[in-house]
Structures are given as structure tokens and as C-alpha cells.
DRENDO-1510 file (C-alpha; in Angstrom, 1 decimal, always signed):
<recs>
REC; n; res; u; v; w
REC; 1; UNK; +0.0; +0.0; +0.0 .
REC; 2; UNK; +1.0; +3.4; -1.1 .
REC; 3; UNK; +0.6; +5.1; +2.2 .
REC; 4; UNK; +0.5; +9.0; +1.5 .
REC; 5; UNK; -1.1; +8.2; -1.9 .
REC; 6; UNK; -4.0; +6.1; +0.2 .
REC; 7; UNK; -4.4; +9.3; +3.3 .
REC; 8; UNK; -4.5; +11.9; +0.4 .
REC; 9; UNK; -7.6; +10.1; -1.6 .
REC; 10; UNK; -9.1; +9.0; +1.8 .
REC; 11; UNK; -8.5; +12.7; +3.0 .
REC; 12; UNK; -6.9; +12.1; +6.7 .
REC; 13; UNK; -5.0; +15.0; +8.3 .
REC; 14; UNK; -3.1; +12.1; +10.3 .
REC; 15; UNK; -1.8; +8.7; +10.7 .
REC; 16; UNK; +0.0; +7.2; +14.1 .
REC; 17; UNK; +1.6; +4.1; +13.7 .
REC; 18; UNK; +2.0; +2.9; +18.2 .
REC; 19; UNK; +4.9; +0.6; +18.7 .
REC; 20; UNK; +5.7; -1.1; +21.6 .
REC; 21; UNK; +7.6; -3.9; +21.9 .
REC; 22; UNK; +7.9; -5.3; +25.8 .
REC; 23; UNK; +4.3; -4.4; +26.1 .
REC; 24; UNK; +3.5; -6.3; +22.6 .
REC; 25; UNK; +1.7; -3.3; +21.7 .
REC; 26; UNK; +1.3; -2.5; +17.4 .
REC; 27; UNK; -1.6; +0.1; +17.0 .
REC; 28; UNK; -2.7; +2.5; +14.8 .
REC; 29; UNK; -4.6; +6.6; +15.3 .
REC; 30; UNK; -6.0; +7.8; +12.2 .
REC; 31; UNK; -7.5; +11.0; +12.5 .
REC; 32; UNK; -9.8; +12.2; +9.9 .
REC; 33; UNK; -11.1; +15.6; +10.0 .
REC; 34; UNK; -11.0; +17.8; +12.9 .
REC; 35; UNK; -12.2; +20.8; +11.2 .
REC; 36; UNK; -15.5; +20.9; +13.8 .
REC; 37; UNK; -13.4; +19.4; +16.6 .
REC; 38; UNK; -10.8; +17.3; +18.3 .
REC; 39; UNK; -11.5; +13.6; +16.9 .
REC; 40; UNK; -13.3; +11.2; +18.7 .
REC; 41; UNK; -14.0; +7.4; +17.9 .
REC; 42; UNK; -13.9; +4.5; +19.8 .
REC; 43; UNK; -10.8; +2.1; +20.1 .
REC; 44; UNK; -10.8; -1.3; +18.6 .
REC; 45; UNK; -9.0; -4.8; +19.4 .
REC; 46; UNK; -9.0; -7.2; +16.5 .
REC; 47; UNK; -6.8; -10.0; +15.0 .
REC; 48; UNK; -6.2; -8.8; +11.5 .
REC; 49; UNK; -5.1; -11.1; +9.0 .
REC; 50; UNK; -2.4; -8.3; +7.3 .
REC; 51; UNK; -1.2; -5.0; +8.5 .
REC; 52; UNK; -3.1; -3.7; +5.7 .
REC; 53; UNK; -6.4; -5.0; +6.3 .
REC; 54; UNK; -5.6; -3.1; +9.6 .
REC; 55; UNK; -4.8; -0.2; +8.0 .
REC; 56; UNK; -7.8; -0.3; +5.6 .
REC; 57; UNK; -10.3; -0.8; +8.4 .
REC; 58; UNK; -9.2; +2.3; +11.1 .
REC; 59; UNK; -9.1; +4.5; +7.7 .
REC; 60; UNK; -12.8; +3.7; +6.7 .
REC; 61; UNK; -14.2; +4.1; +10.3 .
REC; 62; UNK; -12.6; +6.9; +11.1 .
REC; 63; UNK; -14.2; +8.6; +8.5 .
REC; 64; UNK; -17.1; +7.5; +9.2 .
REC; 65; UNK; -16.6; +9.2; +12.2 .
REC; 66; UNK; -16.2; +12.4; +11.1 .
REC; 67; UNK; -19.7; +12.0; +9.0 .
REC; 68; UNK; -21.7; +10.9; +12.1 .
REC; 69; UNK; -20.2; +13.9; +14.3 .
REC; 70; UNK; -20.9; +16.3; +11.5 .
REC; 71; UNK; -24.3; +15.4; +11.0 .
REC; 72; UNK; -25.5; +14.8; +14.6 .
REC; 73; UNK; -24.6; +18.1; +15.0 .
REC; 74; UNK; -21.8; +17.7; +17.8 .
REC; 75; UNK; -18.4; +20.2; +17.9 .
REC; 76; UNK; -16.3; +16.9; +17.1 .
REC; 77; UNK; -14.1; +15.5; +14.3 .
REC; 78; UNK; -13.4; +12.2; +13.5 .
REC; 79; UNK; -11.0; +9.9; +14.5 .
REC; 80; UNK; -10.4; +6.1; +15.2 .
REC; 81; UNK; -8.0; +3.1; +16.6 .
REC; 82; UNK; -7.0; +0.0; +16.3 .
REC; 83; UNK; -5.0; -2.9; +18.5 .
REC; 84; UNK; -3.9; -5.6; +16.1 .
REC; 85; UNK; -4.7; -8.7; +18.9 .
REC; 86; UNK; -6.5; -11.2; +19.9 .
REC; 87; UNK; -8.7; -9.6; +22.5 .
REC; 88; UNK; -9.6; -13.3; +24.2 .
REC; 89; UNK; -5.6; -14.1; +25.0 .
REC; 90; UNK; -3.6; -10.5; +24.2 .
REC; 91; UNK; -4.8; -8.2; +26.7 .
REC; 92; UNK; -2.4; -6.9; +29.7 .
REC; 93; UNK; -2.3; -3.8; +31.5 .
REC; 94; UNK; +0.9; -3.1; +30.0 .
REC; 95; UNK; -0.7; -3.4; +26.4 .
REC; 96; UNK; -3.2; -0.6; +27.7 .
REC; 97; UNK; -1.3; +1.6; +29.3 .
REC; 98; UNK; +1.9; +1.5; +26.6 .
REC; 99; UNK; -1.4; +2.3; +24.2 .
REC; 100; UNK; -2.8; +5.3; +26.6 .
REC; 101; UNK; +0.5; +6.8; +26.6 .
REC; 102; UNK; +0.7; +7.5; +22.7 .
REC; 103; UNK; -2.9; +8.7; +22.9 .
REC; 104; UNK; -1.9; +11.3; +25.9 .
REC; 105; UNK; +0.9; +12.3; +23.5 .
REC; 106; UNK; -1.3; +13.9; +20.6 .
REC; 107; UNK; -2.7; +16.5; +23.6 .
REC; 108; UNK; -6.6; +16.2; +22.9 .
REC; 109; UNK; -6.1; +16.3; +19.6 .
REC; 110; UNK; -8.0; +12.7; +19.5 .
REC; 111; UNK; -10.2; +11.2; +21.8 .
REC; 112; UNK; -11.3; +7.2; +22.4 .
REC; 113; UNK; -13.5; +5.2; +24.1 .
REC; 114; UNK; -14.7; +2.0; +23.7 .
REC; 115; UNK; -15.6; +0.0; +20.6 .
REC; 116; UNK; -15.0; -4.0; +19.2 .
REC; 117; UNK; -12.8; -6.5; +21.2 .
REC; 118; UNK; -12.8; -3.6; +24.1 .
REC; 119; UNK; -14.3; -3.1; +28.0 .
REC; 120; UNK; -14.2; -0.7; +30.6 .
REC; 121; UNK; -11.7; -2.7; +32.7 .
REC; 122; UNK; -9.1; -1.5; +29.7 .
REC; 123; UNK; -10.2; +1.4; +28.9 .
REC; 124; UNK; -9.5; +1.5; +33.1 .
REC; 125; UNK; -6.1; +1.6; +31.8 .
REC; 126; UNK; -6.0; +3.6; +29.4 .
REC; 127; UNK; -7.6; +6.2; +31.8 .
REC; 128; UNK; -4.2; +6.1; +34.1 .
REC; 129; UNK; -2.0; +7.3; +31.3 .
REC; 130; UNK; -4.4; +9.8; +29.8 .
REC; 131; UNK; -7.6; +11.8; +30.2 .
REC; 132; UNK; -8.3; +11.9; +26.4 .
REC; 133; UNK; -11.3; +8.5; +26.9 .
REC; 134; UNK; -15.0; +8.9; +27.3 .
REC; 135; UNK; -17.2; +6.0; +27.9 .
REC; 136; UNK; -15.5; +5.8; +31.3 .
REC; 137; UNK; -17.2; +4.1; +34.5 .
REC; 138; UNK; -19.9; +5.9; +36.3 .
REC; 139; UNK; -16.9; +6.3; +39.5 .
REC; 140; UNK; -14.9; +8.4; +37.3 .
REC; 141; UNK; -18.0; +10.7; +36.0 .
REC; 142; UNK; -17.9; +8.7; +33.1 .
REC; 143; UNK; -21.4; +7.3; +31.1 .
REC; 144; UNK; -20.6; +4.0; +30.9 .
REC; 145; UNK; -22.4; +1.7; +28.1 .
REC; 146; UNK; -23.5; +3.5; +25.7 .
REC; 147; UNK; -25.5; +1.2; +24.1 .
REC; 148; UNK; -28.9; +1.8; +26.0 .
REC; 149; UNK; -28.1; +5.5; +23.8 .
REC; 150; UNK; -27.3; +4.1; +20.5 .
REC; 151; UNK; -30.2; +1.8; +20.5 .
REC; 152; UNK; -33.0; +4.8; +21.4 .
REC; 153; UNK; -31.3; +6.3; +18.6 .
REC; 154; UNK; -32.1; +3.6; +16.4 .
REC; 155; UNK; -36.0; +3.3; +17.4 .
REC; 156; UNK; -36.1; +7.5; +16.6 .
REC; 157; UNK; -34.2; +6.7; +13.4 .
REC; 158; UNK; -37.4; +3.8; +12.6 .
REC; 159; UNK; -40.3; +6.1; +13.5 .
REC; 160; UNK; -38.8; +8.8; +11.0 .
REC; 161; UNK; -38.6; +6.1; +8.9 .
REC; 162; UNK; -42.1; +4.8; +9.5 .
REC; 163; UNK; -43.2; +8.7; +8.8 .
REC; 164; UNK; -41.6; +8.7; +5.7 .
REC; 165; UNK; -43.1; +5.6; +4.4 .
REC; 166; UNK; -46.4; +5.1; +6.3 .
REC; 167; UNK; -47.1; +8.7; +7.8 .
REC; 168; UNK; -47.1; +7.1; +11.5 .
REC; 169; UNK; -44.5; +6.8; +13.9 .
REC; 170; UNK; -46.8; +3.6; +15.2 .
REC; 171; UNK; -43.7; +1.0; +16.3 .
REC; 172; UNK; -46.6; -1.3; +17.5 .
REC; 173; UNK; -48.2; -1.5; +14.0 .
REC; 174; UNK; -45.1; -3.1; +12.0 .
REC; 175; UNK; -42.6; -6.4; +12.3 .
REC; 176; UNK; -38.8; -5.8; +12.2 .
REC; 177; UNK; -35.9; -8.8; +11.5 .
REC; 178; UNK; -33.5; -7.5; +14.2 .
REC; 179; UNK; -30.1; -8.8; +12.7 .
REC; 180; UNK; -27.8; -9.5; +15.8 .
REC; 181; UNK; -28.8; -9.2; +19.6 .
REC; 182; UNK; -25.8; -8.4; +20.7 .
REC; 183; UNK; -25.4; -5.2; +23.7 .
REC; 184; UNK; -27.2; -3.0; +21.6 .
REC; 185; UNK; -29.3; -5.2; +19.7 .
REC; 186; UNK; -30.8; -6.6; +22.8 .
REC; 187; UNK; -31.5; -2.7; +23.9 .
REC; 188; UNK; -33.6; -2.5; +20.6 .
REC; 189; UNK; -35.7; -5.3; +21.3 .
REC; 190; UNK; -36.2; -4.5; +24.8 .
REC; 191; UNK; -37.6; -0.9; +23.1 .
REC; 192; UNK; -39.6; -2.6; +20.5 .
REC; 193; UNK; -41.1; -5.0; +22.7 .
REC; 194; UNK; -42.4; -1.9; +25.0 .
REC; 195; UNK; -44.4; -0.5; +22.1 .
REC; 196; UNK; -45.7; -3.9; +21.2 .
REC; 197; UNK; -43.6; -4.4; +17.6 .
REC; 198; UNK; -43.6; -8.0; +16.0 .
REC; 199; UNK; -40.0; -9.1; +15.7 .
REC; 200; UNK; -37.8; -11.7; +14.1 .
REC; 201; UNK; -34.0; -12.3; +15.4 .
REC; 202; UNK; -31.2; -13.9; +14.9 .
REC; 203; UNK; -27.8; -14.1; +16.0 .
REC; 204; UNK; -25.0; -16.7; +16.9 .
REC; 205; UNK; -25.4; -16.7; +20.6 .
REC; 206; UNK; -28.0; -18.6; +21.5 .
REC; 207; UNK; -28.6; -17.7; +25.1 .
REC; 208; UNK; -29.2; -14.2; +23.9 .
REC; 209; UNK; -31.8; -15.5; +21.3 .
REC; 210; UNK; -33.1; -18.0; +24.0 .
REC; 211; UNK; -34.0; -14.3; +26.0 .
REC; 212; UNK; -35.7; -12.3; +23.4 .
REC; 213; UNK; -37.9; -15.6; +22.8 .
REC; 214; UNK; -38.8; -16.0; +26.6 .
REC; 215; UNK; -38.9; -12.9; +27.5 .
REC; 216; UNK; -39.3; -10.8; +24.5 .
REC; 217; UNK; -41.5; -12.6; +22.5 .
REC; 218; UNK; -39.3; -12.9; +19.4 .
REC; 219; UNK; -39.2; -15.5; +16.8 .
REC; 220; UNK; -36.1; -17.0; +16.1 .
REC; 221; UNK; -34.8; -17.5; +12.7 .
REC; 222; UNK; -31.3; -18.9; +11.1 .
REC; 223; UNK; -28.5; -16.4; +10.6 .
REC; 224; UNK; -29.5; -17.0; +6.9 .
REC; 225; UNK; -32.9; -16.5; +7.2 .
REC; 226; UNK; -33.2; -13.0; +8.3 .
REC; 227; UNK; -33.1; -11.8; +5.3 .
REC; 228; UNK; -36.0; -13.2; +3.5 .
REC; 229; UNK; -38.5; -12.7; +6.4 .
REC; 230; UNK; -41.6; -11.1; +5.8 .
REC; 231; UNK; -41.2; -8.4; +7.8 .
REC; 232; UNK; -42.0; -4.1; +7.5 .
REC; 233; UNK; -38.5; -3.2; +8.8 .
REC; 234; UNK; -35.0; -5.0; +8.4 .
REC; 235; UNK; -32.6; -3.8; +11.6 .
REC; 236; UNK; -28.8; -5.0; +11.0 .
REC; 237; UNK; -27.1; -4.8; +14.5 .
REC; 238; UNK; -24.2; -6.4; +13.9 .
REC; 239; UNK; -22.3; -7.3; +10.9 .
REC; 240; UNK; -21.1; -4.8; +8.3 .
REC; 241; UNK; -21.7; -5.3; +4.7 .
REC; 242; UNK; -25.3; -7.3; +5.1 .
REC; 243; UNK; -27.2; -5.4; +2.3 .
REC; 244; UNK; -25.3; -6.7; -0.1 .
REC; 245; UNK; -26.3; -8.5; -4.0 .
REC; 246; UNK; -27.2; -11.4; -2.4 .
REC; 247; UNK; -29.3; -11.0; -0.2 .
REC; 248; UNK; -31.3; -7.4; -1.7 .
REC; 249; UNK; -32.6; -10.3; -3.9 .
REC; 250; UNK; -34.7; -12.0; -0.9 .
REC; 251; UNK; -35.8; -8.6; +0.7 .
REC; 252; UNK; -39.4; -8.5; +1.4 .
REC; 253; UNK; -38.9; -5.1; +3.8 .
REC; 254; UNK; -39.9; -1.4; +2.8 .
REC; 255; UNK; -37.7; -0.3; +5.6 .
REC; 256; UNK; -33.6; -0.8; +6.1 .
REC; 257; UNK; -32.8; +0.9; +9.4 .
REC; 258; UNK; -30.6; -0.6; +11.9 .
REC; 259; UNK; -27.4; +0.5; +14.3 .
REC; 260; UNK; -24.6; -1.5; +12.7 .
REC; 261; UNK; -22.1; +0.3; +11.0 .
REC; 262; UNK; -20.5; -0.2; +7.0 .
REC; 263; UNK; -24.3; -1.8; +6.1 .
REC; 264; UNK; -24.3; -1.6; +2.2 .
REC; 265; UNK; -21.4; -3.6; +0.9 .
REC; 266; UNK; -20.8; -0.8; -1.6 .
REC; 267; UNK; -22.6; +2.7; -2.4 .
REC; 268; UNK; -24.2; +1.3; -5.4 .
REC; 269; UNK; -26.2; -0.9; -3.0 .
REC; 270; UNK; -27.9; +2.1; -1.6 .
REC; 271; UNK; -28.6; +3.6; -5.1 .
REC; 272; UNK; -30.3; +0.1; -5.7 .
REC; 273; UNK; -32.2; +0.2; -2.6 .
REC; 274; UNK; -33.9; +3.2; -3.5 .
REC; 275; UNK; -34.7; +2.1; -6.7 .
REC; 276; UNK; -36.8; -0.8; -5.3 .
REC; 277; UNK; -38.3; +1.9; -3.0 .
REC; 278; UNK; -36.7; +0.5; +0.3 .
REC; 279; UNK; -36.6; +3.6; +2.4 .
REC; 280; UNK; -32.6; +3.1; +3.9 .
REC; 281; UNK; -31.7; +5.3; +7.4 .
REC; 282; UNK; -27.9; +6.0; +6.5 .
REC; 283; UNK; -25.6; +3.6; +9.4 .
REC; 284; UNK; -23.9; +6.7; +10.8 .
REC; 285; UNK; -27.0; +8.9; +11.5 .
REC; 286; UNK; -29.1; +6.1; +13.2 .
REC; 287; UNK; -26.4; +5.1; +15.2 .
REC; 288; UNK; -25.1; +8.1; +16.3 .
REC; 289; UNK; -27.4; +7.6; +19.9 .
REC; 290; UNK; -23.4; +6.3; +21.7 .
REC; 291; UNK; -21.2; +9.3; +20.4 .
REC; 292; UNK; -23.7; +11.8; +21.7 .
REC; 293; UNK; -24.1; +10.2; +24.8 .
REC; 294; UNK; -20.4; +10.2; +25.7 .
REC; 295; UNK; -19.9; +13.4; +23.4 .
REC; 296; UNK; -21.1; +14.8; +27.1 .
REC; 297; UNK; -18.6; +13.5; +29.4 .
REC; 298; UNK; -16.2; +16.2; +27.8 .
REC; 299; UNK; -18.3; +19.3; +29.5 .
REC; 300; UNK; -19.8; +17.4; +32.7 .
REC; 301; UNK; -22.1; +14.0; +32.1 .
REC; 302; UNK; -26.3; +14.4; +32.6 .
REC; 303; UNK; -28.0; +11.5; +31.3 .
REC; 304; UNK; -31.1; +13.8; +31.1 .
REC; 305; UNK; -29.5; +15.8; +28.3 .
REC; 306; UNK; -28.1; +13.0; +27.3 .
REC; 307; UNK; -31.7; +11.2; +26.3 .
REC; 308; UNK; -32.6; +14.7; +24.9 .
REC; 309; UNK; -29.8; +15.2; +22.6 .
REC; 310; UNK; -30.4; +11.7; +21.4 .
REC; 311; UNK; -34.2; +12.3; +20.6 .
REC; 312; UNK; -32.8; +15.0; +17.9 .
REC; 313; UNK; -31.9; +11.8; +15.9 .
REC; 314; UNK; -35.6; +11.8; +14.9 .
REC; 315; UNK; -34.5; +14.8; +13.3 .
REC; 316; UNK; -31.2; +14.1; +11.9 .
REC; 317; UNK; -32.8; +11.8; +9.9 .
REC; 318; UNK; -36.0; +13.3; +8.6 .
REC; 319; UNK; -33.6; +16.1; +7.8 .
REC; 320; UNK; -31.6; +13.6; +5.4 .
REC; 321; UNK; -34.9; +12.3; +3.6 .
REC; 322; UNK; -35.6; +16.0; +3.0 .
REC; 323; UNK; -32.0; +16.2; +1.5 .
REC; 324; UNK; -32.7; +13.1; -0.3 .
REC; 325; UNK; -35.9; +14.6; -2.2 .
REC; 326; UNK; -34.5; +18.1; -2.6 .
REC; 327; UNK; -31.6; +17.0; -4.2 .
REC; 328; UNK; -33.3; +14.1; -6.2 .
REC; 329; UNK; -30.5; +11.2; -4.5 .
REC; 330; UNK; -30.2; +8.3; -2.8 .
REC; 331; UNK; -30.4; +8.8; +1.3 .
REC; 332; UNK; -26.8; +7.4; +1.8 .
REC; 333; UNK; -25.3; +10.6; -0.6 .
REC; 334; UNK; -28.0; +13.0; +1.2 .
REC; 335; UNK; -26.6; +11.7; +4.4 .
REC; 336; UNK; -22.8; +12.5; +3.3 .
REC; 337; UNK; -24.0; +15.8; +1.6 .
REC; 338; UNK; -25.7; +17.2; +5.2 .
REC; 339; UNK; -22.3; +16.3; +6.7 .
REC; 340; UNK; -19.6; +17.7; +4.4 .
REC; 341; UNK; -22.4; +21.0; +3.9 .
REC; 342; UNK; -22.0; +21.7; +7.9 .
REC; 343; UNK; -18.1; +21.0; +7.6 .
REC; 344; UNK; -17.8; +23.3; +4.9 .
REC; 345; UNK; -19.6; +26.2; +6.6 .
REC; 346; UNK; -17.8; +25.9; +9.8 .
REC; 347; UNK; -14.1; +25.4; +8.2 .
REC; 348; UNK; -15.1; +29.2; +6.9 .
REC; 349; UNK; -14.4; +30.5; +10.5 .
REC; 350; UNK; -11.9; +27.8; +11.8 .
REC; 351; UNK; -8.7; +25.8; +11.2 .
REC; 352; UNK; -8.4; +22.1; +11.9 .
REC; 353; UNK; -8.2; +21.1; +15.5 .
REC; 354; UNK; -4.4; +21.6; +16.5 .
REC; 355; UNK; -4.3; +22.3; +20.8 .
REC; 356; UNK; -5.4; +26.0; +20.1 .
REC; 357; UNK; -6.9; +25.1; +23.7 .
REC; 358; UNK; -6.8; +22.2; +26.2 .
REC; 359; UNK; -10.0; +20.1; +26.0 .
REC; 360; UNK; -12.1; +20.2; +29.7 .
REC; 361; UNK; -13.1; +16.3; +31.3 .
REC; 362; UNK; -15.8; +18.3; +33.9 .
REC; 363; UNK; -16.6; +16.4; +36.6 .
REC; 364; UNK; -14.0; +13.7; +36.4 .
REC; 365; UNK; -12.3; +12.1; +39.4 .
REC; 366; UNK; -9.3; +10.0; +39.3 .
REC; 367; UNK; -9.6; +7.3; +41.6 .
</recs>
């Protein structure tokens, strides 16, 4: 890989390559954009294959990141990282710690918090070296799991999307194949299940399926079989990449709308979602529900205005179909076109995030 050719079409201002031998730490920063903001993105721990496939991955969701700050409205840029590890046998507090110190280095400049293959017990030690981490324990002033937030993000995200295609926000009234039932998943269902929605789930834990049949309700299906359920609303919440050639052939759903992130395999998937009139919520606007929530840690956590600022998803979204029809495109390039339209405006009046001032953790104790 051509690395400067690679950062100048993906657009980052900055690549960190962490090394640490005794502590068998090999990371990577990528910030994005921090035109709005200092970067923030969850950290991720993950046995890649190649250093490349490494590199390819914290690229693309760092991006993303910057797209979902910029259209939820928050003062943040984006940014992500990456552990290449086996979270089940490579963690140590050394590992953490060695990591926490490279992130203290860049001076608030980035900002992590939790995300794949990571818990709270490291981000614990990430904490010691650095204050630059959100999605910290409750004992610290911290928010903790944010995916209670990301999944009453989702359920505004559906009812805009029930608006748009029904002209009721009526949960109750419609059937939804939840893809994955994971920590936020399950948070869905729970939310679904209060309003008195029909659902069909799958996943490959079958103790969490066993729950949303015994106490949810559900109706289990094979991983397979998701996506040919005959269902209003399709919800991926886990894997990337699951509206895809395949299986856009077997979809019965006028709605895609779901928290997992990277959901259309490629753009062109999106283009031919709307041209079978399948309304699709773009990833990075419905899930937006976690970064907001933690996105308040950095001035003082309320969980009040954190479940306020979350309702704006409804919002965010509606804003994007309007965007959509305004400009006559797809929902995925209205989404892209809010985000890079608020970008623009505010890189009139301000220069990309470089320690013009120290960033403020109110309210955090270091115990």
C-alpha cells in the first residue's frame, strides 16, 4: 500500500503508527477531520489477518466518524483506533497503558472510548495514562455503556422512517428482523417490545436469542434466514456489509434501518435500494445515539440531556430524507451531503483542530 497516496484520496489529516515492543503493543490513530473538533472514535481490538487489512479498516471508520459527528450536529471531528490482537488471550495492562500513553501524546487532539474487542476494565487503563477517553465508569464521571443511547437512537431513526413511508410513527403496527442481539441489539428489542412491535431475530449466541424468545416474544430465525422474512422493517445490528447483491434479492422489507455500522457492501447498493423503494436510514446517523451520549462526558455527564440530545436523531434523519428529495438522491449521498455542507460552513471560520486550547473532562475524578 502506497501510504500518502492512500491518506491523500481518503483525505486524513493524520496517521500514528504505536509501537511497543515489551508491552507487545502494534496500533494505529487515524485521524480524519477535525475541522468541527478534536477527533473522537472508539478504540478497537482485532486480529487482523495483514497490516493492511488493519490499515484499511481504522481508515474507513474513522471517516465515518467524522460523517456521524458532523451530521448529529456535535463540535467533534473524527477519528479512530485500532489494537492488532486477539482480544480473548492478548490483553495486559501493559498493552493498555503502553497504548494510553501515545494517545496522551497527541494533547486532545484525539479522543477514544470504547468500541470492538474492548471493556471498561481497559479502557480503566487507558484512563491512568491519559484523560483523552470517554465511555469511562460511572466512578470516574464517566457514562458508561453506551449502548442503552445508540439503540433509542435507532428506534427514533425507525419512526422517522415509519413517517416517511407510512405517515405514523406507530412502532406497534409493524414487524422488524433485528439482525444481531448483541449489547445493543438486545437494547432494541427490549424498546420494540415496550411499544408492542412484531419481531424476528437472529444471532449466533443462543442464550441471547433463548431471552428475546422467553422474555421478548421474538421469533427465532437462522442467521441465513433474516433476510427473507416477511417483515416491514429490516434492523442490522451487527455485521457490516449485510445489504449486499445477495441477499437485496430476498428482501421483502420497505424499511432498512438498523445501528450497525459499513451496512451496504458498496454505495451502489444504496442507489439500488432506492430504486426498489426501500426507504434506507444512513448507518452513521441512526447510530449516532453512543457518540452523543459520551460526546457529554467532555463538559460534565447528565443523562437527562443525554436522552434529549439523542431524541434530535428523529430529526437528523428526517432532515436527510428531505435532502434526499431536494436534491433528487439516494439517502446514503444526502446523508454524506448534510455532513460535508455543515463541515464546509464551519471550516469558513476555523482551522483544523491543533491544541489551540486544552479540552475540559468536567466532573472527572481519578480514583
Amino acid at each position: 500500500m502506497n501510504l500518502f497516496e492512500t491518506i491523500d484520496k481518503t483525505e486524513h489529516e493524520q496517521v500514528i503508527f504505536c509501537h511497543n515492543k515489551d508491552a507487545g503493543l502494534k496500533a494505529i490513530i487515524a485521524i480524519h477531520n477535525t475541522i468541527l473538533g478534536p477527533a473522537l472514535g472508539g478504540l478497537r481490538m482485532y486480529p487482523y489477518a495483514t497490516e493492511e487489512q488493519a490499515l484499511t479498516d481504522v481508515l474507513r471508520l474513522s471517516r465515518g466518524m467524522t460523517y456521524k459527528a458532523a451530521v448529529s450536529g456535535l463540535n467533534l471531528g473524527g477519528g479512530k483506533s485500532i489494537i492488532i490482537g486477539d482480544p480473548k488471550k492478548d490483553k495486559s495492562e501493559a498493552l493498555f497503558r503502553a497504548f494510553g500513553r501515545f494517545l496522551d501524546s497527541l494533547g486532545g487532539r484525539y479522543i477514544t472510548a470504547e468500541d470492538v474487542g474492548i471493556d471498561v476494565n481497559d479502557m480503566e487503563y487507558v484512563y491512568q495514562e491519559t484523560e483523552n477517553v470517554v465511555g469511562v465508569h460511572q466512578m470516574h464521571g464517566g457514562s458508561g455503556d453506551p449502548s442503552p443511547f445508540t439503540a433509542f437512537g435507532t428506534l427514533q431513526s425507525i419512526k422517522a422512517s415509519l413517517e416517511l413511508k407510512y405517515g405514523n410513527q406507530n412502532i406497534g403496527d409493524y414487524s422488524y428482523a433485528i439482525q444481531g442481539v448483541g449489547h445493543v441489539g438486545i437494547e432494541l428489542v427490549k424498546l420494540i417490545h415496550a411499544e408492542g412491535g412484531k419481531m424476528f431475530v437472529t444471532d449466533v449466541n443462543q442464550e441471547a436469542l433463548d431471552i428475546c424468545r422467553d422474555q421478548y416474544g421474538c421469533e427465532v430465525v437462522g442467521l441465513d434466514e433474516i433476510y427473507s422474512v416477511d417483515a416491514d422493517v429490516y434492523c442490522p445490528c451487527a455485521l457490516g456489509a449485510t445489504v449486499n447483491d445477495e441477499t437485496i434479492e430476498q428482501f421483502k422489507f420497505d424499511i432498512v434501518c438498523g445501528s450497525a455500522n459499513n451496512q451496504l457492501a458498496e454505495n451502489r447498493h444504496g442507489d439500488e435500494l432506492e430504486e426498489r423503494g426501500i426507504i434506507y436510514a444512513p448507518d452513521y446517523a441512526v447510530n449516532a445515539g453512543g457518540l452523543m451520549n459520551v460526546s457529554i462526558e467532555l463538559e460534565g455527564y447528565n443523562r437527562e440531556r443525554a436522552m434529549r440530545m439523542t431524541r434530535n436523531i428523529y430529526y437528523n434523519i428526517s432532515n436527510i430524507f428531505k435532502i434526499a428529495k431536494r436534491d433528487n438522491i439516494p439517502t446514503w449521498r444526502a446523508a454524506d451531503r448534510m455532513g460535508e455542507e455543515r463541515i464546509a460552513m464551519m471550516g469558513k471560520i476555523q482551522q483544523p483542530y491543533m491544541n489551540q486550547k486544552k479540552v475540559k473532562f468536567s466532573g472527572r475524578v481519578k480514583k
